[in-house]
C-alpha positions in Angstrom: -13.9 -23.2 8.8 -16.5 -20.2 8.8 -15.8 -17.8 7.1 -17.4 -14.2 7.9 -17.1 -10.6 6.9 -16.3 -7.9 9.3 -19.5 -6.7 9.5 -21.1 -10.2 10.6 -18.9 -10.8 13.0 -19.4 -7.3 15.0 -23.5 -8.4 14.6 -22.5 -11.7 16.1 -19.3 -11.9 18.1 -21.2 -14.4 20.8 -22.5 -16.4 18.4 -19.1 -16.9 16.7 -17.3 -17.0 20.1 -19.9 -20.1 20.8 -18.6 -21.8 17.7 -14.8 -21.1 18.5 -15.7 -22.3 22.6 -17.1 -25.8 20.0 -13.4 -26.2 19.0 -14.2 -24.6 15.2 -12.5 -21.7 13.8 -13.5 -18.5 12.0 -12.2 -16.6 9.7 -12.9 -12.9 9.2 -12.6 -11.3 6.1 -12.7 -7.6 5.0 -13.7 -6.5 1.4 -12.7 -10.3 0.3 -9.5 -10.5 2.2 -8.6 -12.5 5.5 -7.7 -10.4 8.0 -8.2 -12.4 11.3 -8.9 -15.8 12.4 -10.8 -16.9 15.7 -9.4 -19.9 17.1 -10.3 -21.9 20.1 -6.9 -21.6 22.7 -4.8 -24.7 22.8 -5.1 -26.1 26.4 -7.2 -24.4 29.3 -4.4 -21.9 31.4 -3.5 -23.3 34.6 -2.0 -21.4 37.7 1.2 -22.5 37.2 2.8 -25.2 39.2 0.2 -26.7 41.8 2.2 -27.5 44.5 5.6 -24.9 44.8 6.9 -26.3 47.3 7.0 -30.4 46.1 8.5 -29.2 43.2 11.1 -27.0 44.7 11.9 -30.4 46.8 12.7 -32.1 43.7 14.9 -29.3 41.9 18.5 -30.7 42.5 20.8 -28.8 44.7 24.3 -27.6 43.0 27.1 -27.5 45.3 28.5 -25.0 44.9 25.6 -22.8 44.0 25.4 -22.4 40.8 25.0 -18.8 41.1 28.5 -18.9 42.3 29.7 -20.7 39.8 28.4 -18.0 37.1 30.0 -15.5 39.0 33.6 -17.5 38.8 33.1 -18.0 35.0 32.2 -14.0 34.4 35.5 -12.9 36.6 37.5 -15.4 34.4 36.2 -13.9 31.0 37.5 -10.2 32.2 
């Protein structure tokens, strides 16, 4: 892991953001002292699910809805 001051790293953010985009990290120090840590991000974000509607097809179907069911359990609690 680099390690850089604060000073370096405003002088050189791309350079250090090239390093992180490697997979390496960097650490940023102030007067000695760690105060940050650029990391590269676990996984790449997606868009969520890619296909809404195949996955809605495969979400089971509660009979009765389950929303109903909440509803029965709060009315019994009061």
């Amino acid at each position: 892991m680099r390690t850089v001051g604060v000073r370096e790293a405003r002088q050189n953010l791309s350079l250090l953001l090239d390093e992180v985009k490697k997979g390496r990290e960097v650490l940023i120090t102030e007067d000695g002292r760690p105060v940050a840590k650029l990391v590269p991000l676990d996984r790449p974000r997606t868009r969520g699910v890619p296909n809404l509607a195949a996955f809605r097809r495969r979400m089971p179907v509660f009979d009765p809805p389950l929303s109903a069911t909440m509803r029965e359990e709060r009315e019994d609690r009061a």
